[in-house]
C-alpha positions in Angstrom: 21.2 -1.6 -44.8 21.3 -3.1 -48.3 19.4 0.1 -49.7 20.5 3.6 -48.7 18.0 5.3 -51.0 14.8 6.2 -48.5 18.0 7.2 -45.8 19.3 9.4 -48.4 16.5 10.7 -49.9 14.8 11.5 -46.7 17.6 13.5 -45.6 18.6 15.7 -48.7 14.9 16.3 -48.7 15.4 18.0 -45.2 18.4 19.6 -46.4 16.0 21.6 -48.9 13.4 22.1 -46.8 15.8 24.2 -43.9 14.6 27.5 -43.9 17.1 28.6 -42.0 20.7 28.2 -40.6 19.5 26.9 -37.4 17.4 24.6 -38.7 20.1 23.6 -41.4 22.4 22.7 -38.5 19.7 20.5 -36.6 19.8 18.4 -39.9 23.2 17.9 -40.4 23.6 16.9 -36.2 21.0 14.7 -36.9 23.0 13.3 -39.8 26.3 13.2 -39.3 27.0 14.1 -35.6 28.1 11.8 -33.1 24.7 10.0 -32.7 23.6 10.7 -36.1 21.8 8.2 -38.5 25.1 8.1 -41.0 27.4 8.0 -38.0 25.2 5.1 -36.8 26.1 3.5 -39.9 29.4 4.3 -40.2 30.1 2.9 -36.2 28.6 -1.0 -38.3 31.5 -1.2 -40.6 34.1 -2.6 -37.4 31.7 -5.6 -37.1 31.7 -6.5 -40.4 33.5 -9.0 -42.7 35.9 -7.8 -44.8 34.3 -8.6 -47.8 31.1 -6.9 -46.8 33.0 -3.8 -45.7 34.6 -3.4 -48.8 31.0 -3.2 -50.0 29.1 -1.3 -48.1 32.0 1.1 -46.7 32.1 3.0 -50.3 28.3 3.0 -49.9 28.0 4.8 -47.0 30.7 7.0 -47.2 29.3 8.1 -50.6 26.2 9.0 -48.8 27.6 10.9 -46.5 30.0 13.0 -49.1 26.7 13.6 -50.9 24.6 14.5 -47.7 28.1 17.2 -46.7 28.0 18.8 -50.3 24.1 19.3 -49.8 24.2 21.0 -46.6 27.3 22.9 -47.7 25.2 24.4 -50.8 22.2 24.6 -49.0 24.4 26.8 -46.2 26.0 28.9 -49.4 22.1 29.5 -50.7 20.7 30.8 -47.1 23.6 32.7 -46.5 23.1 34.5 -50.1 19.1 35.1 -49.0 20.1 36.4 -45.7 22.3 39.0 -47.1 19.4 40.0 -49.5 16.8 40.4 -47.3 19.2 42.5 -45.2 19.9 45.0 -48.5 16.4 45.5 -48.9 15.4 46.0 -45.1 18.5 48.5 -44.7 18.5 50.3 -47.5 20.5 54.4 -47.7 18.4 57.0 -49.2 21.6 58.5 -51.4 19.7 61.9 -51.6 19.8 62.3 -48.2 22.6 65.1 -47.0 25.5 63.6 -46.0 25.8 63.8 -41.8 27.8 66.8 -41.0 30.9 65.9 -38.9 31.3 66.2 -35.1 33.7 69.1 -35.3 31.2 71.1 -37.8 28.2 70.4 -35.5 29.3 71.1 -31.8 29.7 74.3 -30.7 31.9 76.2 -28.1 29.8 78.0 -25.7 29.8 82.1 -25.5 31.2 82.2 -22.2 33.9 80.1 -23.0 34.3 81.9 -26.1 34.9 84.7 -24.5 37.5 83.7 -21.9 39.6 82.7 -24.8 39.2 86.0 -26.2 40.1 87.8 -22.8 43.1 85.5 -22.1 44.7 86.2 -25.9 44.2 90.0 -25.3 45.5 90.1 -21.6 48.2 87.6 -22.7 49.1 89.9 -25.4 50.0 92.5 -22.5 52.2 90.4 -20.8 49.5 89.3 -18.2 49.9 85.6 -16.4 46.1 83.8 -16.2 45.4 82.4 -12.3 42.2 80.6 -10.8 41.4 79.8 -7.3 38.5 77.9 -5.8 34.8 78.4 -6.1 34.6 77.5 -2.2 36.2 80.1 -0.5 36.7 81.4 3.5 35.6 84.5 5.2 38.9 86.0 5.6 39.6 85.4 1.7 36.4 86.7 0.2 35.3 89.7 2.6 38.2 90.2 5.8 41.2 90.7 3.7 39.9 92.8 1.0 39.1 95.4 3.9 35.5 94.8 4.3 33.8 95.9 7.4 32.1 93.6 9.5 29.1 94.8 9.0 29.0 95.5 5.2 26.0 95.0 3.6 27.7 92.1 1.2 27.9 89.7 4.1 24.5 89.2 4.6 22.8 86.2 3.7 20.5 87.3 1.2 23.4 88.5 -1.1 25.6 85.7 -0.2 25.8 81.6 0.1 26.8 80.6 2.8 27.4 76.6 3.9 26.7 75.8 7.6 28.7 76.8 10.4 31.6 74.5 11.5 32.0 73.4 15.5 34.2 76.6 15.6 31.7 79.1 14.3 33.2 79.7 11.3 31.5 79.3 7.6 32.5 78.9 4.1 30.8 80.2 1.5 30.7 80.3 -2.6 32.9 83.5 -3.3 30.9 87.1 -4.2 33.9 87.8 -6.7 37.4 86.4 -8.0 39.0 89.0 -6.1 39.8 86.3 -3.5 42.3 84.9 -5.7 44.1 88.4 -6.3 44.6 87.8 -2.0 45.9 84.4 -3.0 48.2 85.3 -5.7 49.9 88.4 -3.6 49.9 85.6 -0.8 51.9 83.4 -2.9 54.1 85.4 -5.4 56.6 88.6 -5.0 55.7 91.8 -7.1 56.1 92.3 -9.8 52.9 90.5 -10.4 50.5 90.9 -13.3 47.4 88.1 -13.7 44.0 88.1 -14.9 41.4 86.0 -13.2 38.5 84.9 -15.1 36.0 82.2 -12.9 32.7 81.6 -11.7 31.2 83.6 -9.4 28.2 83.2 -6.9 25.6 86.2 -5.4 21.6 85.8 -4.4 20.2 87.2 -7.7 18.3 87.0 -10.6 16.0 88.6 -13.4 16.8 89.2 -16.9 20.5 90.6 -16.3 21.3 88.9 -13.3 21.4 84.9 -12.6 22.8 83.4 -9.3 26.0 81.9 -10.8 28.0 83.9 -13.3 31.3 84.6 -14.7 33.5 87.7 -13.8 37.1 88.5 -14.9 39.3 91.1 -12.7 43.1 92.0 -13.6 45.7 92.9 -10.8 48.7 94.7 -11.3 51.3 95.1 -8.3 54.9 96.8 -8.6 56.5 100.1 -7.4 55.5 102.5 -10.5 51.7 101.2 -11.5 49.7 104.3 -11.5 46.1 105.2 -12.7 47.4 106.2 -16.1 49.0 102.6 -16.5 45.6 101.5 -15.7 43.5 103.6 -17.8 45.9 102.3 -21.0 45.2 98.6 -20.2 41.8 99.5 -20.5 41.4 101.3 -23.7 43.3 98.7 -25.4 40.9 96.2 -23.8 38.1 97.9 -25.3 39.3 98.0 -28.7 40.8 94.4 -29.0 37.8 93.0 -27.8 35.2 95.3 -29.7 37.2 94.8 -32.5 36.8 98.9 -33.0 39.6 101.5 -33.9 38.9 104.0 -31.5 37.7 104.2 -27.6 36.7 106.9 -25.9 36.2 106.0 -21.9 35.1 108.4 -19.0 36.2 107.5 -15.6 33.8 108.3 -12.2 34.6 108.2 -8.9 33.3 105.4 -7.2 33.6 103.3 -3.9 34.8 99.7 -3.3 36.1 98.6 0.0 39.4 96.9 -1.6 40.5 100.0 -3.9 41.2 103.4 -3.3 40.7 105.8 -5.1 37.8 104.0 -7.1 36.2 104.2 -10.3 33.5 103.0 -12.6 34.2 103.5 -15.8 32.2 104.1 -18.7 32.4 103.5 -22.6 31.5 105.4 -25.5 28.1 103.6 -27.6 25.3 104.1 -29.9 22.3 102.5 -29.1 20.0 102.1 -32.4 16.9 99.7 -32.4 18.2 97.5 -29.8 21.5 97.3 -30.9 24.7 98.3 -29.7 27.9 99.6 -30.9 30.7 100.9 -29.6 33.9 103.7 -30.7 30.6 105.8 -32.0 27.6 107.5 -30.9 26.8 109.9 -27.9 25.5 107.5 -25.4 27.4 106.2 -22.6 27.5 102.7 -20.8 28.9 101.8 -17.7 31.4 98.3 -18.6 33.4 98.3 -15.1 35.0 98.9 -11.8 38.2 99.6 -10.9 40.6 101.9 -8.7 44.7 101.5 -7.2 44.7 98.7 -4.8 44.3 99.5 -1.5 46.8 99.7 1.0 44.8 97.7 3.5 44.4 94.9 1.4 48.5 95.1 0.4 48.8 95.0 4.3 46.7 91.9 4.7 48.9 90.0 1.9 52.3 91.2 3.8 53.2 93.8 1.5 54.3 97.6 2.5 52.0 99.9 0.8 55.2 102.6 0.9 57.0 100.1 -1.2 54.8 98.7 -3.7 51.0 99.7 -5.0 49.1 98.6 -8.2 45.4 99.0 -9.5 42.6 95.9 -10.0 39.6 95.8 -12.0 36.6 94.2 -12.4 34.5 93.0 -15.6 31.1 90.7 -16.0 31.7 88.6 -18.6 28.2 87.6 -19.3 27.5 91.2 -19.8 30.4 91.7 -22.4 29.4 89.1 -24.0 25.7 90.0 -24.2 27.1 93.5 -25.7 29.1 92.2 -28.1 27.3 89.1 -29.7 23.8 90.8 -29.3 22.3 88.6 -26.9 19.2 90.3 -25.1 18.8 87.5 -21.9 21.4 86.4 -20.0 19.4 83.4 -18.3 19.5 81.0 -21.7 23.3 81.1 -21.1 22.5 78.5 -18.2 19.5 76.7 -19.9 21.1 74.3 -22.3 19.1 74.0 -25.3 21.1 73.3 -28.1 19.1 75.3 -30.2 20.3 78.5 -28.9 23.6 77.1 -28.9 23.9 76.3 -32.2 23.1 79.6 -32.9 25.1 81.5 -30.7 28.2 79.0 -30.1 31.2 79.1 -31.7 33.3 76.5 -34.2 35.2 74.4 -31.9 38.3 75.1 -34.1 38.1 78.5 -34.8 40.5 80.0 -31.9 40.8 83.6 -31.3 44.0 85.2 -31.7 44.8 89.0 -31.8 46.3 88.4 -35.5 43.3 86.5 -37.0 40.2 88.0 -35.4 38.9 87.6 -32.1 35.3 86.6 -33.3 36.8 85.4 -36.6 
């Protein structure tokens, strides 16, 4: 114990030698921790004399400052090489573009888009936005909108169906949103005045049709609504959403179970190497259905057709938006590839309003 020197040069010598924290740390627990060879030494002083205590206690304590302020430096000097070797291993190419924002790179889908657009034009007129389910009865979707029993729509190849329940009875993923017009004149007193834009379900598809799409239908029901009411509404549809000055619309007779009389209703265009416009041209394209409510269907929602009456229409909006935005295929609305998106979508922030823009 009289010499220190080998004890203390063997240990700064593993000091140096640590390559790493870890191993820095198994030198100092082999030094200094409970069991370590200065802690040994230390433990010796108590069974000392006092006169060789006060020798040999400045001794050892001396080595172990000088082993402590080793390791600490050695600690300092690995950190320091650690945080270089990081630097150069994740290194930032500074000519790189910087990463656009979330808000700059996501995109609001078409459809979406467009339902915005609806609702601020609609909402403009005074018209109240309602939704109903996607999983609708029967009674809703066919018997109270004054279908016959056996109209063609019921069948199974236009419509799904779920299984029959114990009592016979089926539900089934509504044709239209016209089920929620019977729901809203269930629910409210005239004066009532909604649009209804949703998902809708029918056993199609090709190029303009796909098995799930999107459809928007207005109902107006008071005691003074009248065809010329209706045929307003529409015109300034038209222009709001084509973003054009002037309309010009002709209106057909049609038929459809829940309106009578009914019409489809075609709107001035000008088709020119795939594209179309609207407000100009000679050509004509049919955009919708529509027609005075019938009294039926006020009947089955406990209203008096001698007291009140109103008119409903009908709208894809898939379709309008395939017109408008130039989109030849409706089936990559439903594929999501971002790529398509990206050129198609919409800035998350740029909302439509009547007084900006719709389509900004």
């Amino acid at each position: 114990m009289n010499d220190l020197r080998p004890l203390e040069t063997e240990l700064l010598a593993a000091v140096a030698n640590a390559t790493d924290e870890p191993a820095l740390e198994a030198v100092r627990v082999a030094a200094l921790g409970r069991n370590g060879s200065i802690s040994a030494l230390l433990k010796t002083l108590g069974t000392m004399s006092a006169e060789a205590r006060k020798e040999q206690g400045p001794r050892i304590n001396g080595l172990k400052d000088r082993v402590t302020a080793a390791i600490a430096a050695r600690r300092d000097a690995l950190k320091e090489l650690a945080l270089d070797q990081r630097l150069n291993t994740e290194t930032l190419d500074v000519t790189l573009p910087v990463p656009e924002p979330p808000a700059e790179v996501g995109r609001v889908h078409p459809i979406s888009q467009v339902v915005d657009e609806l609702t601020a034009i609609f909402a403009d007129m005074g018209f109240a936005v309602a939704e109903g389910p996607d999983i609708e009865t029967d009674d809703y979707n066919f018997t109270k909108l004054n279908f016959a029993e056996g109209h063609p729509a019921r069948d199974m190849h236009d419509t799904f169906y779920f299984n029959p329940k114990p009592d016979g009875s089926r539900l089934l993923l509504r044709t239209h949103t016209s089920p929620v017009q019977i729901r809203t004149m269930l629910a409210q007193k005239p004066p009532i005045r909604v649009i209804i834009p949703g998902r809708t379900y029918r056993s199609d598809s090709d190029q303009t049709h796909t098995p799930m799409f999107h459809q928007v239908e207005g109902l107006v029901i008071d005691k003074s609504s009248h065809l010329g009411h209706l045929k307003w509404i529409l015109q300034e549809f038209c222009k709001a959403f084509f973003e054009v000055d002037q309309v010009k619309m002709r209106f057909r007779p049609s038929f459809f179970p829940f309106t009578e009389p009914s019409l489809e209703v075609d709107i001035q265009c000008r088709r020119d190497k795939g594209e179309t416009r609207f407000g100009e041209g000679d050509d004509w394209m049919e955009i919708l259905g529509c027609g005075m409510v019938h009294p039926n269907v006020l009947r089955n929602c406990g209203l008096d057709p001698d007291e009140y009456q109103g008119f409903a229409w009908g709208l894809g909006i898939d379709r309008i938006a395939m017109l408008k935005y130039g989109m030849p295929d409706l089936r990559p609305f439903f594929e999501a590839d971002v790529r398509w998106l990206s050129h198609y979508g919409f800035r998350p922030l740029d909302f439509p309003t009547l007084a900006g823009g719709l389509s900004g």
